[in-house]
C-alpha positions in Angstrom: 28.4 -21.6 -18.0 24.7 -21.8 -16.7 23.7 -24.9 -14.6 21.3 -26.6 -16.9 17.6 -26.1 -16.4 14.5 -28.6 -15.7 11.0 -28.0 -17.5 8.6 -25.5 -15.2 5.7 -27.0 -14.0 2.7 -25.7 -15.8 -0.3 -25.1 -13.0 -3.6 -27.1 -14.5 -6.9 -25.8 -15.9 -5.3 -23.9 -18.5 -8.4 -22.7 -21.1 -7.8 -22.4 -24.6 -7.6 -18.1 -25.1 -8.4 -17.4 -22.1 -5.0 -19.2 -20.1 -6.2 -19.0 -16.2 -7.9 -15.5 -16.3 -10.5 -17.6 -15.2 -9.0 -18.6 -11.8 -7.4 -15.3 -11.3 -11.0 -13.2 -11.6 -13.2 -16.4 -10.2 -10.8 -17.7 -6.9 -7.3 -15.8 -7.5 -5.8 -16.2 -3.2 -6.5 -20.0 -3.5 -5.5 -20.0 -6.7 -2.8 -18.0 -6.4 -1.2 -19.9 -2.9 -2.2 -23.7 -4.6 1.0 -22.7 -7.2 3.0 -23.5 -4.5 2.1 -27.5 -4.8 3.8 -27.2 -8.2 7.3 -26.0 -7.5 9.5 -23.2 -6.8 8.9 -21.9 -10.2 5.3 -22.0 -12.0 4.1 -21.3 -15.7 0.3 -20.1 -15.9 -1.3 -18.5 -18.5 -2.8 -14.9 -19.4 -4.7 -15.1 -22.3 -1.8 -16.3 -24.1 0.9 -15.0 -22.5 3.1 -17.3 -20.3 3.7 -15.9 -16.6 5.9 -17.3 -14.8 5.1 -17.1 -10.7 7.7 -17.8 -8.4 6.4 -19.4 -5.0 9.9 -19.7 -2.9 10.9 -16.3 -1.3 14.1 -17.0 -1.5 13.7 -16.8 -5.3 11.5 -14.1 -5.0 14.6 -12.4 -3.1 16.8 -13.0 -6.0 14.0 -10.9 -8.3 13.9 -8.2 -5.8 18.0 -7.7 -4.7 20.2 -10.6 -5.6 19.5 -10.2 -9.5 17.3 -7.2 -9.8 18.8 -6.4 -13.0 17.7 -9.3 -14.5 14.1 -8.3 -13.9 13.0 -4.5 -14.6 9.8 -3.1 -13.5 7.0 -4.1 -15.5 4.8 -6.4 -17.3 0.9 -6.5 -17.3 -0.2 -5.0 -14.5 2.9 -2.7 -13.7 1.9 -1.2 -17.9 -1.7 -1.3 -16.7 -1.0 1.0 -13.7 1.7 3.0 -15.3 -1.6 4.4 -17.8 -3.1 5.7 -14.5 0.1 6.3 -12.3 2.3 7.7 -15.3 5.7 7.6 -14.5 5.4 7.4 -10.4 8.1 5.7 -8.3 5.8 2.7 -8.1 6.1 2.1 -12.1 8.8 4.4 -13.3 11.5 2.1 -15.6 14.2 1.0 -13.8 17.7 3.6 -14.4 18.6 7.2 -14.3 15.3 8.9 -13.9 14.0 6.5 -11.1 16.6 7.1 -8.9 17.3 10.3 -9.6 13.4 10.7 -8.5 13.8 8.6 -5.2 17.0 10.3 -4.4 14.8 13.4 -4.2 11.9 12.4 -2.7 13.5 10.3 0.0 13.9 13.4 2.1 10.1 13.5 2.3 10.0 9.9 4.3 13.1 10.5 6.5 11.7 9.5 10.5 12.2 12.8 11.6 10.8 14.2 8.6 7.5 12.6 8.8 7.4 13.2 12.5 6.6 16.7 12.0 2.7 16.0 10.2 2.1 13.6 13.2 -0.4 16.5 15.2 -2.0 17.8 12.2 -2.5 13.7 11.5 -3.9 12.9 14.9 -5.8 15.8 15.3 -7.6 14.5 11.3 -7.9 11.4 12.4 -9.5 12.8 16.1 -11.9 15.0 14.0 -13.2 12.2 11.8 -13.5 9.6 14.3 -15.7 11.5 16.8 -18.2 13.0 14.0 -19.1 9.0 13.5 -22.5 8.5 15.2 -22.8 6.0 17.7 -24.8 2.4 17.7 -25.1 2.8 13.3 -23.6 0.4 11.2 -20.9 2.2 9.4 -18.9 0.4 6.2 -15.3 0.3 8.0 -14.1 -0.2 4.6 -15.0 3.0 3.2 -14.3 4.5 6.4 -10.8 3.6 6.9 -10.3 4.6 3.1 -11.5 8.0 3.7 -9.5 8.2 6.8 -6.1 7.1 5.1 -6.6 9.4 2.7 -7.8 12.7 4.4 -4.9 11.8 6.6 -2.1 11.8 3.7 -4.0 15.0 2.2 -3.1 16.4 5.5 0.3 15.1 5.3 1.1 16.1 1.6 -0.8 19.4 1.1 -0.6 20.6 4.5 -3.3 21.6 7.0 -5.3 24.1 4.1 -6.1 22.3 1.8 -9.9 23.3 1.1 -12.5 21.1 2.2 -14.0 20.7 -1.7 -10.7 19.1 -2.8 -10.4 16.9 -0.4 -14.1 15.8 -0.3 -13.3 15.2 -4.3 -10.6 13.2 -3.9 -12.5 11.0 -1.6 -14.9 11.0 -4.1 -13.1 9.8 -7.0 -10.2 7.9 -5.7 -12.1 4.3 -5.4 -13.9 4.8 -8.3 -10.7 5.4 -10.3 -9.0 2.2 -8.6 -12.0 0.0 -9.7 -11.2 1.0 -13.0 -7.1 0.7 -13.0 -7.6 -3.6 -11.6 -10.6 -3.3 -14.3 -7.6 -2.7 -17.1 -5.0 -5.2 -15.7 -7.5 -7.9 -16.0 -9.0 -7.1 -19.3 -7.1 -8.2 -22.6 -4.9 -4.7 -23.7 -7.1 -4.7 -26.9 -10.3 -4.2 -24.8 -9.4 -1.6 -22.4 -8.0 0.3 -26.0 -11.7 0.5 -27.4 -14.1 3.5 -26.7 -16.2 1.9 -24.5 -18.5 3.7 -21.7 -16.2 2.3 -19.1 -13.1 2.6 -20.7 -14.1 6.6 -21.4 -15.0 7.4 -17.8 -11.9 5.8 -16.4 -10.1 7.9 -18.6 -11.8 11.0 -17.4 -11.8 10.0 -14.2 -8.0 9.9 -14.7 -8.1 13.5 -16.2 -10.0 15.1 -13.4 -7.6 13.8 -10.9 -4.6 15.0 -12.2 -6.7 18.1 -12.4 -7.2 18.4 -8.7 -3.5 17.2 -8.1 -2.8 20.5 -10.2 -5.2 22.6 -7.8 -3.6 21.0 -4.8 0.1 21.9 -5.9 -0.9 25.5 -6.9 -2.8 25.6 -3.4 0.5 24.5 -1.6 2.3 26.9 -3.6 0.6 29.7 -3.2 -0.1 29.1 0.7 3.7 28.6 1.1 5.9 30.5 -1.4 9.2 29.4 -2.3 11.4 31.4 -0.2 14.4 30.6 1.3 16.1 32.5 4.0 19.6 32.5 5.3 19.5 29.8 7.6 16.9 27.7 5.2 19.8 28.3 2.3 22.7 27.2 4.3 20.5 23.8 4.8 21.7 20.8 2.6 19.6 20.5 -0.1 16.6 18.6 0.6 16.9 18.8 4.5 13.5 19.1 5.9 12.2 22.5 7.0 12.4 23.4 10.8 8.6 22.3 12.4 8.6 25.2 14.1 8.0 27.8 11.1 6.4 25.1 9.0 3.2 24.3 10.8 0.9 24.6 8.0 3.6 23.1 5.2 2.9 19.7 3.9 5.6 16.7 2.7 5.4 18.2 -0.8 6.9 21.2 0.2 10.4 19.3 0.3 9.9 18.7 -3.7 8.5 22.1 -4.6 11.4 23.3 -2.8 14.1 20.7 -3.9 17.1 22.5 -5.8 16.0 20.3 -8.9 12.4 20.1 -9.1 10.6 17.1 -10.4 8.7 19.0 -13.6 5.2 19.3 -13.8 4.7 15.9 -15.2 6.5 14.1 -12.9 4.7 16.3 -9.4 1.4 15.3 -10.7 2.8 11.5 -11.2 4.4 11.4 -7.6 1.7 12.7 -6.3 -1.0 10.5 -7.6 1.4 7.5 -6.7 1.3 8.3 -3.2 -2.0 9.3 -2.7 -2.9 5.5 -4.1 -0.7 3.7 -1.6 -1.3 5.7 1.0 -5.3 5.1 1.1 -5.5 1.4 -0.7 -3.4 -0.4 1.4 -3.5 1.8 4.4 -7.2 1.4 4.4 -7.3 -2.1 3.9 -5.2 -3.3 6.5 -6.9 -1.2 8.9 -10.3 -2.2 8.0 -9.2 -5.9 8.6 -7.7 -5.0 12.3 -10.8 -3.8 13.2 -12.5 -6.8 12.1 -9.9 -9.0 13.6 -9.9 -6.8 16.9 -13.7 -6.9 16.9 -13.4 -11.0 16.9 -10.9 -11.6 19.0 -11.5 -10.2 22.7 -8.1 -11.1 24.5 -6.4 -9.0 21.5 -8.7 -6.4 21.9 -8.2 -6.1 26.1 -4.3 -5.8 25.3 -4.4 -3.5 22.9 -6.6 -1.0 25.0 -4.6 -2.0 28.0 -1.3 -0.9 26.3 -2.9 2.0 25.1 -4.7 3.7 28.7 -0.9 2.8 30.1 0.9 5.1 27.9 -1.1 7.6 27.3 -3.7 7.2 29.7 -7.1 10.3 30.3 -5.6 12.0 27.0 -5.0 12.0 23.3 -2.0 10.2 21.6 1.0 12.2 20.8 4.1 11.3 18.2 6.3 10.5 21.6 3.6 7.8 22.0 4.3 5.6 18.8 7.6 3.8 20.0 5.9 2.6 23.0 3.1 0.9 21.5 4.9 -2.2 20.6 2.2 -4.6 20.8 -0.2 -2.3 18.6 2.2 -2.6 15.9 2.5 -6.4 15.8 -1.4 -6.7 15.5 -1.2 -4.2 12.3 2.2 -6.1 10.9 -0.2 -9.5 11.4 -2.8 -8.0 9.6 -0.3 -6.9 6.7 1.0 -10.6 6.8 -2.3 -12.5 6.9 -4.0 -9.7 4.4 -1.9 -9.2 1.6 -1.7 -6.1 1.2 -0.8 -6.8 -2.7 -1.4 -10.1 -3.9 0.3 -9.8 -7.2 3.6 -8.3 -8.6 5.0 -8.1 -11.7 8.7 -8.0 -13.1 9.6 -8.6 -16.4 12.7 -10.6 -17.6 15.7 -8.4 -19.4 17.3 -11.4 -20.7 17.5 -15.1 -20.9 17.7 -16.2 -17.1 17.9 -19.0 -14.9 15.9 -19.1 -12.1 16.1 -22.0 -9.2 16.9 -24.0 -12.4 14.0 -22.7 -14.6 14.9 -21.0 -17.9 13.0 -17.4 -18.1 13.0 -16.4 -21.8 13.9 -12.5 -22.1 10.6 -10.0 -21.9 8.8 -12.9 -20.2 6.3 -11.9 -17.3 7.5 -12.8 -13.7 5.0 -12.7 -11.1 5.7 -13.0 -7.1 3.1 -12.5 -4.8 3.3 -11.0 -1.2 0.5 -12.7 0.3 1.7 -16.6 -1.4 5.0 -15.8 1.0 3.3 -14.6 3.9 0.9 -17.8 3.8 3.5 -20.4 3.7 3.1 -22.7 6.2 6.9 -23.0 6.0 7.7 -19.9 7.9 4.1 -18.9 9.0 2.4 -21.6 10.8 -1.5 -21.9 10.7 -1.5 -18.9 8.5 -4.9 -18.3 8.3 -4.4 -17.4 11.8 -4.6 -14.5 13.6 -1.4 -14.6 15.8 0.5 -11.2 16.4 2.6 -12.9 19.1 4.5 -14.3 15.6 6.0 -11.4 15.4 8.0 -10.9 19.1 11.8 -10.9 18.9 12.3 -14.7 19.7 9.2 -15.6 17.0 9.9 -13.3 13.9 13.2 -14.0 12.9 11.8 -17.2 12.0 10.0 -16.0 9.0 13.0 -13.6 7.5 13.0 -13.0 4.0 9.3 -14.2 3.2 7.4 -10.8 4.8 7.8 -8.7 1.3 4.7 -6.5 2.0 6.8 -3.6 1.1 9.1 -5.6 -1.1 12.6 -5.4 -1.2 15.9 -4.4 -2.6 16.2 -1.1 -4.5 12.2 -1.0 -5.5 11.4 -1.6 -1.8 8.4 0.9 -0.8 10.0 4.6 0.1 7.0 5.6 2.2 7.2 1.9 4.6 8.3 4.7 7.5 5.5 6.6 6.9 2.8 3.7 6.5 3.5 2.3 10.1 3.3 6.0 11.4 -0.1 6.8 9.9 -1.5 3.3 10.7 -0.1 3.3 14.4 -1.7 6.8 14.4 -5.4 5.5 13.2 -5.7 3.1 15.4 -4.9 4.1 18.5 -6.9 7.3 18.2 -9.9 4.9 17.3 -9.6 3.1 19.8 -9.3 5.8 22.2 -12.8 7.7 20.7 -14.4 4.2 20.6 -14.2 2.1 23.6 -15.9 -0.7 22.5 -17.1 -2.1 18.6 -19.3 -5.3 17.3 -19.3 -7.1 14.2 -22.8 -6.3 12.5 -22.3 -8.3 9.1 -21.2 -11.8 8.3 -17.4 -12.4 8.3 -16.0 -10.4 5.7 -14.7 -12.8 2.5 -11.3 -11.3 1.3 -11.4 -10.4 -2.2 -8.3 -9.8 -4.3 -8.6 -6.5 -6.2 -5.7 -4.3 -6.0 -5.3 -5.0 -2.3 -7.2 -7.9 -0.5 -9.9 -6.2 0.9 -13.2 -7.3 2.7 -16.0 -8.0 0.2 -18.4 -6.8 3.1 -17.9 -5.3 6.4 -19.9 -3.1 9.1 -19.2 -2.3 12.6 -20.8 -0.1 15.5 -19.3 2.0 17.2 -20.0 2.6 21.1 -18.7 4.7 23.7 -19.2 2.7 26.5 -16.9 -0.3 26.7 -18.9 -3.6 27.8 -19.9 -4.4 31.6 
């Protein structure tokens, strides 16, 4: 027998039709973090759907692992994203075929797996960096976008891949994100119609699936499935020795997995990855740098733990684990940032949560960035405070940092993501001694990730006087 159930709080301002699209496209953060005045468990409106947020991470954890299979993947923005993503780790069903496909692809995120694309990272990263020209205002957004990705190009297709398919990918990837947040905002109906927009997202869509296909046949052809005798006696899956594999990208362990994804379901991983490797990589660099750039003391440790382990030359893999107090600025930046601000599930059955009946198929939203702005177990969010996160600070806020979720949807690349944005900014702020603000304060705008409406900096290579 279920403990009976209260009424949930609906949040005000509802509109006729429209529910509280309005607030979600006009303010959604404040919006989105005011729930929490409202209880553990609040009703909004989209269109004419009822959502149904939940504001206490410790409810949010019973989503996630506790209950998980009470709430499957999905709802409005998890079917928007599954039109562009297919059927990619991120929105795949829950059952069979999703872990089947994370059973095989965990190989590719294994520590010591990744480890081996660390050079060919830093030396991208290295190449990029320097070719910036000094004393210009240069759109860090965009920048650290480009960087993520050429970065996880390097990382997935290897060290080959030709230049025009990875200039097209840069290309084409923001575009095609503007347009996937375009469709989880709209009304279904609308993004069905054969409208201009809706017809070049959808061959925007087309033409990167395209150039997945031309990376894949790339990697294949530059590395032929071929095992030899000590490559067969390998378990299945086990990543290839570094040594003979120099060129070889992470895709190479599913090309040569001893059950292949099909063709459908290559091209689907691979767009997944490729989409959070340069969204929310990007973003949360982009907002270190700003915060770096504002706040000086911050700044003069981070360079000072830098020049004392690696100091007169270029970062190296070994490096990483030593750089403890460049990782709590980026894990502050994750926290204060976002980097989602939204997440779906959707409800198999009748449920009580916290006391709040969820009808079955009903929307359940939890956001990352309500959690990591609770003054509960973050306080003064707003501010910039990596020392949160040392040993006798952090265990404080356990359970509400979900930036790469939890339980058995929790985000297979998180190894990865620290490596590649330890590995960005160190090497940037080894090139570039010294950077300045040259726009207003960035506003954070919720899109996909929070990212900075607006944001330039200059680059100099002589630190200050």
């Amino acid at each position: 027998m279920h403990p009976p159930t209260a009424p949930t709080p609906a949040a005000p301002g509802s509109i006729p039709l429209i529910g509280h699209v309005h607030r979600l496209a006009r303010d959604p953060l404040p919006f989105i973090t005011s729930l929490r005045e409202h209880g553990s468990v609040v009703r909004i409106r989209i269109s004419r759907t009822p959502a149904y947020v939940v504001t206490d991470p410790a409810l949010t954890r019973r989503v996630l692992v506790t209950d998980a299979e009470d709430f499957a993947k999905g709802g409005k923005i998890i079917d928007a994203l599954r039109v562009f993503f297919g059927d990619g780790l991120a929105t795949v069903a829950d059952g069979d075929t999703h872990l089947r496909n994370r059973r095989l692809m965990q190989p590719m995120f294994n520590k010591a797996h990744i480890e081996t694309r660390s050079t060919a990272m830093i030396e991208q990263v290295r190449s990029m960096a320097t070719g910036w020209p000094e004393g210009i205002p240069r759109d860090v957004f965009a920048d650290m976008n480009d960087v993520a990705l050429a970065v996880f190009l390097v990382a997935l297709f290897g060290t080959d891949l030709p230049g025009h398919l990875q200039s097209e990918f840069t290309a084409l990837m923001p575009e095609i994100m503007k347009g996937t947040i375009r469709q989880t905002v709209l009304p279904p109906w609308l993004t069905r119609l054969p409208l201009p927009a809706n017809r070049a997202h959808a061959d925007r869509v087309r033409r990167l699936r395209e150039l997945v296909d031309q990376a894949i046949d790339h990697r294949t052809a530059s590395a032929p499935v071929s095992r030899s005798a000590d490559e067969a006696a390998r378990p299945p899956g086990c990543p290839h020795d570094p040594r003979t594999q120099q060129g070889a990208g992470l895709i190479d362990t599913l090309l040569n997995a001893e059950h292949p994804l099909t063709h459908q379901q290559l091209q689907d991983e691979a767009i997944t990855l490729l989409t959070g490797a340069i969204e929310t990589t990007g973003t949360t660099l982009a907002w270190t740098l700003y915060e770096i750039s504002q706040n000086p003391r911050i700044e003069e440790r981070l360079r000072a733990e830098l020049a004392s382990v690696c100091p007169g030359r270029p970062l190296a893999q070994d490096d990483l684990d030593h750089l403890p107090y460049a990782r709590r600025v980026l894990q502050e930046s994750i926290r204060k940032y976002g980097p989602a601000w939204m997440v779906t599930r959707t409800a198999t059955r009748d449920v009580n949560l916290g006391g709040h009946h969820i009808p079955q198929g009903a929307d359940v939203v939890w956001s990352p960035y309500l959690h990591q702005h609770d003054p509960a177990f973050f306080p003064e969010p707003d501010a910039f405070d990596p020392d949160r996160w040392t040993a006798d600070r952090a265990h404080h806020t356990r359970g509400s940092f979900l930036a790469f979720g939890d339980g058995r949807r929790k985000c297979i690349g998180e190894n990865f993501a620290w490596m590649e944005l330890q590995i960005i900014l160190a090497t940037i702020l080894q090139i570039w001694p010294r950077m300045e603000l040259t726009s207003r304060p960035p506003r954070a705008q919720a899109v996909v990730t929070v990212k900075p409406d607006a944001l330039t900096l200059t680059f100099h290579r002589h630190a200050h006087a």
